[in-house]
Structures are given as structure tokens and as C-alpha cells.
TORLOKE-607110 format. One record per residue: x, y, z of N, C-alpha, C in turn; residue number from 0. Coordinates in nm, 3 decimals. Layout:
% TORLOKE-607110
((X, Y, Z), (X, Y, Z), (X, Y, Z), NUM)
...
//
This chain:
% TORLOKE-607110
((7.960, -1.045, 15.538), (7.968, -0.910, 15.589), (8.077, -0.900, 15.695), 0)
((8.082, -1.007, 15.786), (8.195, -0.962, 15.866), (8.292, -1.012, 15.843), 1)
((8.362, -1.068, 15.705), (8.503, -1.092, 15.646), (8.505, -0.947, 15.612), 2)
((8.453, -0.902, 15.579), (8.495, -0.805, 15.486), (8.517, -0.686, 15.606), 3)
((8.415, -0.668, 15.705), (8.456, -0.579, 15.841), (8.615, -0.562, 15.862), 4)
((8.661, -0.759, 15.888), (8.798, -0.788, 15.950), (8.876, -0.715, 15.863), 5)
((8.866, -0.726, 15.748), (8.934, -0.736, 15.592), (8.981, -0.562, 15.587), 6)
((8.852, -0.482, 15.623), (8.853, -0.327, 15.618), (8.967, -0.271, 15.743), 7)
((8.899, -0.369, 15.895), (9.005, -0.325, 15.992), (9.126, -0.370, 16.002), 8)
((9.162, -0.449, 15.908), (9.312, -0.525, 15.907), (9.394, -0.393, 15.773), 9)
((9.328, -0.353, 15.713), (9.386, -0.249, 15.614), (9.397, -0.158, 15.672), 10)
((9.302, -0.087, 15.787), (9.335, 0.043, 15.830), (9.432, 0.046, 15.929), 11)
((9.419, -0.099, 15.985), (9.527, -0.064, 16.110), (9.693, -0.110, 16.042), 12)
((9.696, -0.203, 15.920), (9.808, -0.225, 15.819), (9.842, 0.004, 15.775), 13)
((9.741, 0.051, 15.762), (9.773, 0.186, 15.703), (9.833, 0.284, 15.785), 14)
((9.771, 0.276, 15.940), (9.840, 0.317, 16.017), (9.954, 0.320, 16.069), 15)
((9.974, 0.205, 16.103), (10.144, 0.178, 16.137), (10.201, 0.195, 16.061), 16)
((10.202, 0.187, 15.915), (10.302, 0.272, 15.803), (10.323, 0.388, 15.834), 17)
((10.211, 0.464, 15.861), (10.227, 0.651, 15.866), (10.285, 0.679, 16.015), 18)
((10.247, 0.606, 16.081), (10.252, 0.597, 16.245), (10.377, 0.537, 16.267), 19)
((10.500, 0.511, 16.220), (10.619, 0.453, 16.254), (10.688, 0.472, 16.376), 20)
((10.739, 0.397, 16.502), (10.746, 0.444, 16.611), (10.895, 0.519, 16.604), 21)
((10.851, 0.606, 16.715), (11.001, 0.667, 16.763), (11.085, 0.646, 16.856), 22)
((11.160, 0.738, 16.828), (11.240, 0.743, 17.008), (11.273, 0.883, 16.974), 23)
((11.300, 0.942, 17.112), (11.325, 1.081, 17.131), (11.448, 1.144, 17.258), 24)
((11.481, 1.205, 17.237), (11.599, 1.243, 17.311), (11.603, 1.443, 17.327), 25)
((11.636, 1.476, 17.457), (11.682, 1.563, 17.460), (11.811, 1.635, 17.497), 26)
((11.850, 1.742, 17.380), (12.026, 1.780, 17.375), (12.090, 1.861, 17.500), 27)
((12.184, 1.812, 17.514), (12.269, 1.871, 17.637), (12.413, 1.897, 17.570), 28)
((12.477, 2.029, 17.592), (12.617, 2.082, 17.538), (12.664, 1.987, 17.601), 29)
((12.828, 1.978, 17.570), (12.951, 1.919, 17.616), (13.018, 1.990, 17.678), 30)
((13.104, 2.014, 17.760), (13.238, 2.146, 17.792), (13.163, 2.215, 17.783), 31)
((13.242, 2.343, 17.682), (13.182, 2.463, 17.666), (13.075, 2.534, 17.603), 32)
((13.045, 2.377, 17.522), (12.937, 2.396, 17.409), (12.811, 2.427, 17.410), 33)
((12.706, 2.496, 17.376), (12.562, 2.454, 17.418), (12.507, 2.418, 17.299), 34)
((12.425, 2.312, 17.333), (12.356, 2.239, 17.242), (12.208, 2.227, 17.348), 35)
((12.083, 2.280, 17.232), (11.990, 2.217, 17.316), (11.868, 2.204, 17.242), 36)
((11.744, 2.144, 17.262), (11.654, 2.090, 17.169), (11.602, 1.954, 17.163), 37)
((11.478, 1.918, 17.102), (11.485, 1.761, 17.032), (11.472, 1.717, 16.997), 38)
((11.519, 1.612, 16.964), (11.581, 1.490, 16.899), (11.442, 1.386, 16.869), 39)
((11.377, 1.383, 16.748), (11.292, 1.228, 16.730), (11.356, 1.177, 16.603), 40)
((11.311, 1.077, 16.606), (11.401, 0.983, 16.515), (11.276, 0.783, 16.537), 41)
((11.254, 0.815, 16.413), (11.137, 0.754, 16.362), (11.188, 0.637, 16.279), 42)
((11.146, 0.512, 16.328), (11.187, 0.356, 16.277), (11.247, 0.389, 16.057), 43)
((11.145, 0.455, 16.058), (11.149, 0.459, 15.914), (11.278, 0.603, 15.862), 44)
((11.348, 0.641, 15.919), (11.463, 0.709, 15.927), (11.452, 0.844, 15.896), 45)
((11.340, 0.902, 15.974), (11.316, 1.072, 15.974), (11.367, 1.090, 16.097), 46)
((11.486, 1.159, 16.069), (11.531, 1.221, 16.200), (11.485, 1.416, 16.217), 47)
((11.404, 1.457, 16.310), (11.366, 1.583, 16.287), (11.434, 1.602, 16.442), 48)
((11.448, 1.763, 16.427), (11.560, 1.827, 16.542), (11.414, 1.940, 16.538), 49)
((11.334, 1.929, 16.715), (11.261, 2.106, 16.719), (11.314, 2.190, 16.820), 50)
((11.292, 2.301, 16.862), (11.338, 2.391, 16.943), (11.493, 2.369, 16.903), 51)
((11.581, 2.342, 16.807), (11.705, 2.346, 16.840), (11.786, 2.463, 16.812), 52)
((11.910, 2.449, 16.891), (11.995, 2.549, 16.901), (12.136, 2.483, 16.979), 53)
((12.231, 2.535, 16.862), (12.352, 2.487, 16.880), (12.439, 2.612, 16.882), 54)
((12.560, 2.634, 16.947), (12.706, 2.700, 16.985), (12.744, 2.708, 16.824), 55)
((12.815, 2.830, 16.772), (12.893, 2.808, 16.624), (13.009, 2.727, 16.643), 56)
((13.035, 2.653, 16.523), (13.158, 2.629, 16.512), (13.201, 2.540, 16.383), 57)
((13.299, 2.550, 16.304), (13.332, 2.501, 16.223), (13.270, 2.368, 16.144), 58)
((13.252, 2.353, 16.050), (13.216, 2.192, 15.998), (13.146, 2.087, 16.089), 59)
((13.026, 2.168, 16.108), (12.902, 2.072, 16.201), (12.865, 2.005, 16.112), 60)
((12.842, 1.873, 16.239), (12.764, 1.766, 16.140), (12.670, 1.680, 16.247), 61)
((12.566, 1.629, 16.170), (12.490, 1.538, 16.248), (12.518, 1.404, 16.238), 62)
((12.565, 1.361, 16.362), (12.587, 1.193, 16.362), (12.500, 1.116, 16.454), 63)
((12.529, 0.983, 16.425), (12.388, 0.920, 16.564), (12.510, 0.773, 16.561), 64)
((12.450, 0.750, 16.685), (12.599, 0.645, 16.763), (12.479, 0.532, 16.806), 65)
((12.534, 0.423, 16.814), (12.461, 0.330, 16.873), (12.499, 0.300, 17.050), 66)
((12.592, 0.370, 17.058), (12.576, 0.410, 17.228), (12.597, 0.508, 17.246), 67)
((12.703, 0.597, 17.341), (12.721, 0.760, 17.396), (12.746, 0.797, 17.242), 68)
((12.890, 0.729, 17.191), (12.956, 0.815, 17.142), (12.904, 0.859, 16.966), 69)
((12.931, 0.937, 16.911), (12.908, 0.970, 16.779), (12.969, 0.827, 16.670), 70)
((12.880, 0.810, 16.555), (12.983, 0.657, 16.482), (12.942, 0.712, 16.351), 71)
((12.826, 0.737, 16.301), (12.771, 0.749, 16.188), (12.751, 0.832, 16.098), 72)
((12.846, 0.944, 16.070), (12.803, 1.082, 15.980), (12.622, 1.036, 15.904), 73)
((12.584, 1.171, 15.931), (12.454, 1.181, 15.846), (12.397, 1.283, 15.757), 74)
((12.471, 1.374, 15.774), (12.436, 1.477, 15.709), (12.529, 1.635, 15.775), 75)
((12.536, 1.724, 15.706), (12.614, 1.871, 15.776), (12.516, 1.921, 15.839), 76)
((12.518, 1.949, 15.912), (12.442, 2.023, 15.997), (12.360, 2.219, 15.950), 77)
((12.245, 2.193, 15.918), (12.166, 2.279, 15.797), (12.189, 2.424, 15.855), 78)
((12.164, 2.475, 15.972), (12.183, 2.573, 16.061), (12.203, 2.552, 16.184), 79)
((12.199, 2.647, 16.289), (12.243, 2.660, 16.405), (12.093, 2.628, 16.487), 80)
((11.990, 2.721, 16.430), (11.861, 2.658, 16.515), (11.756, 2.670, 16.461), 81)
((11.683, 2.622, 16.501), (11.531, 2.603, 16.447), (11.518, 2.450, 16.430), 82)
((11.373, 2.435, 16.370), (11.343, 2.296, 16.298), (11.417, 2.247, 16.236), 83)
((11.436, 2.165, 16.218), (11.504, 2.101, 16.072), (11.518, 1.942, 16.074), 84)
((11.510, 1.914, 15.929), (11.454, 1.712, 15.928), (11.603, 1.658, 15.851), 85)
((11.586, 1.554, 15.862), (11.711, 1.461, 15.798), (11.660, 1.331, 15.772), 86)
((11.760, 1.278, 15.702), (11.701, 1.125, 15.641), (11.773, 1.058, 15.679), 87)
((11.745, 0.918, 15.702), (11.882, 0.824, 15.764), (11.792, 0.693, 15.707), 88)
((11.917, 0.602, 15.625), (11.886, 0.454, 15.586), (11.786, 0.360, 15.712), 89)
((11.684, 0.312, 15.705), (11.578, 0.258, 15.842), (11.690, 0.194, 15.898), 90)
((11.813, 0.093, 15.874), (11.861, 0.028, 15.923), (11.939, 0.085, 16.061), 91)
((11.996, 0.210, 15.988), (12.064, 0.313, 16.065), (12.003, 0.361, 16.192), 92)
((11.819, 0.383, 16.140), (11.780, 0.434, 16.220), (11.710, 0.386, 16.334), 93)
((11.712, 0.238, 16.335), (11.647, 0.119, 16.399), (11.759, 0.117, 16.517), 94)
((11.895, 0.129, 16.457), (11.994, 0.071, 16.547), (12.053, 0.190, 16.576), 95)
((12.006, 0.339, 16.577), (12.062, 0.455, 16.662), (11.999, 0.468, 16.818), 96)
((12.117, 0.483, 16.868), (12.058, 0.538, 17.036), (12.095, 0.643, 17.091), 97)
((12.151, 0.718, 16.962), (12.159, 0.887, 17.026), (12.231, 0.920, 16.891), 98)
((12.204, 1.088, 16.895), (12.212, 1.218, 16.825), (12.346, 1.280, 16.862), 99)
((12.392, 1.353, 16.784), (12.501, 1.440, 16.826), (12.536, 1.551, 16.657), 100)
((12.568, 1.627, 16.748), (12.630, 1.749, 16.681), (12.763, 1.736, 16.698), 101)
((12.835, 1.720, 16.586), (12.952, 1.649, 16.562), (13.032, 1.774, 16.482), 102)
((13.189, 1.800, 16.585), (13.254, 1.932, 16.453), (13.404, 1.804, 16.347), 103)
((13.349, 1.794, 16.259), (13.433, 1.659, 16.220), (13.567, 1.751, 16.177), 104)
((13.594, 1.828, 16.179), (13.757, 1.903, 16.163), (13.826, 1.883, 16.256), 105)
((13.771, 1.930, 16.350), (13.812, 1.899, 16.513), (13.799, 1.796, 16.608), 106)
((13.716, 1.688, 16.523), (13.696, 1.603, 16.624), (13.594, 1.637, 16.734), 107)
((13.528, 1.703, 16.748), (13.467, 1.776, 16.902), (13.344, 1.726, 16.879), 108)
((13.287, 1.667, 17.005), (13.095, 1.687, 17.007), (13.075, 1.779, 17.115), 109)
((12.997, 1.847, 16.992), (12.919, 1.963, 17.068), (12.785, 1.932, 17.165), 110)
((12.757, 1.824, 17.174), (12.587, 1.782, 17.239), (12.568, 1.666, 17.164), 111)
((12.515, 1.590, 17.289), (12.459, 1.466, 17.278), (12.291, 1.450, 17.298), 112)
((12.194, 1.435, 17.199), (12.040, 1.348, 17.269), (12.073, 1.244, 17.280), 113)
((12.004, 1.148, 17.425), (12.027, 1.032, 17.405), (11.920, 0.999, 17.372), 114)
((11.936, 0.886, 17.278), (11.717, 0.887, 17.291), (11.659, 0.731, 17.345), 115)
((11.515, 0.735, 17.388), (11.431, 0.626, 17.468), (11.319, 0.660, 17.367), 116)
//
């Protein structure tokens, strides 16, 4: 009876941490003139979700994530200007990101950085 206890609590807590994948989270701050604001989680298993956000218009936005300040990694165009919105990123990517950015890749420009902890 109590193998099978261990056996039950070693599956549920194995089930949890699958669904339960840890995060890190960051909140957005414009650049210059830009405003960027909102935040940033970004989950071991590579769900990056953006809430409260709201970004400045501007040409060919994109979401990148940098493994320090700066932007390195295109991830996707950037879906709208604000609201919710989720993204996918390879786990590897997302293990070794330490910040978010709204990236205008025509121009070169970041519009806002999350850093995330």
C-alpha cells in the first residue's frame, strides 16, 4: 500500500511540473521616444505571453529576446500594438533568454526592452 502511495505522489508531482513549467517575467519600458509597456512571461517550455501590452506604431515590429540587454533572436512579427498576445519560442531559446524586446527590424530601432528575473 505505501509503494503504491509513493508511486501515485511521484506521478502527480512528475504531472505537475510538466504543466507548471517555471518562468521568468519582465516588465516593458520604451526607449527614446518610444513607449512600450506591459508583461513579459516567458516559460522554460517556450510560451512567451505579452499582458497589458501596448506598444508606439511603427514599421516592421518584431519580437526578439536577447540573452543580455540587447535584442539577438527574431521570434516572431509582432501580432498587434496591444493587448494579450502568446508566442512560441524553441525551449532552448527560451531557457537561455534574459529579456524581450520590440524590435523595428527595417530600422534597426528597439522600441522597449522587458528584462526578465
Amino acid at each position: 500500500m505505501f509503494v503504491r502511495l509513493v508511486a501515485v505522489i511521484a506521478l502527480l508531482a512528475a504531472s505537475f511540473g510538466a504543466a507548471h513549467a517555471a518562468s521568468k517575467k519582465g516588465t516593458f519600458s520604451g526607449k527614446g521616444k518610444y513607449k512600450v509597456s506591459g508583461t513579459a512571461t516567458l516559460s522554460d517550455n517556450g510560451r512567451l505571453t505579452l499582458s497589458g501590452f501596448s506598444s508606439s506604431s511603427g514599421p516592421d515590429l518584431y519580437i526578439y529576446v536577447g540573452t543580455g540587454s540587447k535584442p539577438t533572436k527574431r521570434i516572431a512579427k509582432l501580432k498587434r500594438l496591444s493587448g494579450k498576445q502568446t508566442y512560441s519560442l524553441p525551449a532552448a531559446v527560451a531557457k537561455s533568454a534574459k529579456s524581450v524586446h520590440v524590435y523595428c527590424k527595417r530600422f534597426s530601432v528597439n522600441f522597449g526592452t522587458a528584462n526578465l528575473r
